[in-house]
C-alpha positions as CSV (number, residue, x, y, z in Angstrom):
1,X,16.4,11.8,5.3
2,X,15.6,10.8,1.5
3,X,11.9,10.8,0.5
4,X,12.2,6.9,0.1
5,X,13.3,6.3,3.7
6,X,10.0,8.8,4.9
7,X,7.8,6.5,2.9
8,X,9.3,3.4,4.2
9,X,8.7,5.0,7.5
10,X,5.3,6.1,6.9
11,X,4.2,2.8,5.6
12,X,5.6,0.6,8.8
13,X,2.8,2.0,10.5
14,X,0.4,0.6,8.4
15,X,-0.7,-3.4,10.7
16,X,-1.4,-6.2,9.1
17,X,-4.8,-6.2,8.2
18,X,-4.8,-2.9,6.9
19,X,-4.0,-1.1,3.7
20,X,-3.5,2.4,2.5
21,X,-3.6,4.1,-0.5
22,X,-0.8,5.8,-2.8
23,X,-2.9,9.2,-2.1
24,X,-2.8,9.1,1.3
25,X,0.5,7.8,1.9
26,X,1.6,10.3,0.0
27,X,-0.2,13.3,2.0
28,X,1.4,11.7,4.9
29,X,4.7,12.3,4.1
30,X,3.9,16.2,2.4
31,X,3.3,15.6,-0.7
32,X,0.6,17.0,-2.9
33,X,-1.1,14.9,-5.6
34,X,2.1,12.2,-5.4
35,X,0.3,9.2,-6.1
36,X,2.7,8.5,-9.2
37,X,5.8,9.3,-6.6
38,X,4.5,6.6,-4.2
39,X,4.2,4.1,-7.2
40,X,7.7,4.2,-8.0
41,X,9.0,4.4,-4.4
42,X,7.1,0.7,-4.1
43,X,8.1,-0.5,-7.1
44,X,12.1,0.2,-6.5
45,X,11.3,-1.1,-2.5
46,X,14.8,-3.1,-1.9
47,X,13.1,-5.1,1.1
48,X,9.4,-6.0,-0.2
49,X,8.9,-8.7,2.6
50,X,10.5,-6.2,5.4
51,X,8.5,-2.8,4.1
52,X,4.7,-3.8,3.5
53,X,4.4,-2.1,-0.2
54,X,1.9,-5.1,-0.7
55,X,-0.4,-2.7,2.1
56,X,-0.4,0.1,-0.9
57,X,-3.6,0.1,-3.0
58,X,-5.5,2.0,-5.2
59,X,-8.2,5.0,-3.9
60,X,-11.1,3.2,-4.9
61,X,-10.2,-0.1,-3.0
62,X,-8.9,-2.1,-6.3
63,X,-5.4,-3.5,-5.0
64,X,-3.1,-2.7,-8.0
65,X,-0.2,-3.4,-9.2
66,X,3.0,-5.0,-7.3
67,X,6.4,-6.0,-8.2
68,X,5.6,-9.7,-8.3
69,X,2.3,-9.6,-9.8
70,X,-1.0,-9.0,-8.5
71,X,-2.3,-12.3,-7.7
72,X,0.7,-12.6,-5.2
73,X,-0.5,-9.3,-3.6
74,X,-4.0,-10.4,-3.3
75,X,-2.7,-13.6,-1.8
76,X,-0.6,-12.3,0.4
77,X,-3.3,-9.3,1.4
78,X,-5.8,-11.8,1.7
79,X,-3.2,-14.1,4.5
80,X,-3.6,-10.9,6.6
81,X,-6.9,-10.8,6.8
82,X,-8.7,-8.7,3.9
83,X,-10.8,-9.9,2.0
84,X,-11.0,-9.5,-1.6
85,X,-13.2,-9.7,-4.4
86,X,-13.0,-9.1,-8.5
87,X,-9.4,-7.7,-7.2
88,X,-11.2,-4.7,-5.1
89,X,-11.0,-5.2,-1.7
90,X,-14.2,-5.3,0.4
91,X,-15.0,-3.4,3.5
92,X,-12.3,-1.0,2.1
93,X,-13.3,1.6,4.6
94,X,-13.0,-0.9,7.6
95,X,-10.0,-1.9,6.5
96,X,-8.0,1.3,5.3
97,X,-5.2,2.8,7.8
98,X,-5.3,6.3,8.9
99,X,-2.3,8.4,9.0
């Protein structure tokens, strides 16, 4: 199984109404410090509606960057429930998944 496909999997997990970070997706699926790796695996995600990359933000809550521009991200974050605010998303701990 590619690394892509592990991320993919990894990140189907993640409900609506959650998000996770690059950091900790990337621990999930063994990799050390592969925050940058993660990045790149979202950007190059072939089915962005169908794999959540949208549910991917930064470690300090701030929501980041997405292929279609952030303010489609926040929007589309904020139609599943989170709330954000200045672009950081507040109650970050509440909301953040757990691998």
């Amino acid at each position: 199984m590619t690394l892509s496909i592990e991320v993919y999997k990894k990140l189907l997990k993640v409900q609506k109404g959650k998000v996770t970070t690059y950091s900790d997706l990337a621990k999930a699926v063994g990799l050390k410090n592969g925050q940058r790796v993660i990045g790149m695996i979202m950007k190059n995600n072939p089915f962005p509606v169908i794999i959540p990359c949208h549910r991917v933000v930064k470690f300090n809550g701030e929501i980041g960057d997405y292929v279609y521009g952030k303010k489609i991200k926040s929007n589309m974050l904020s139609r599943e429930g989170i709330k954000i605010s200045n672009g950081k998303i507040l109650d970050f701990d509440e909301k953040k998944y757990y691998f």
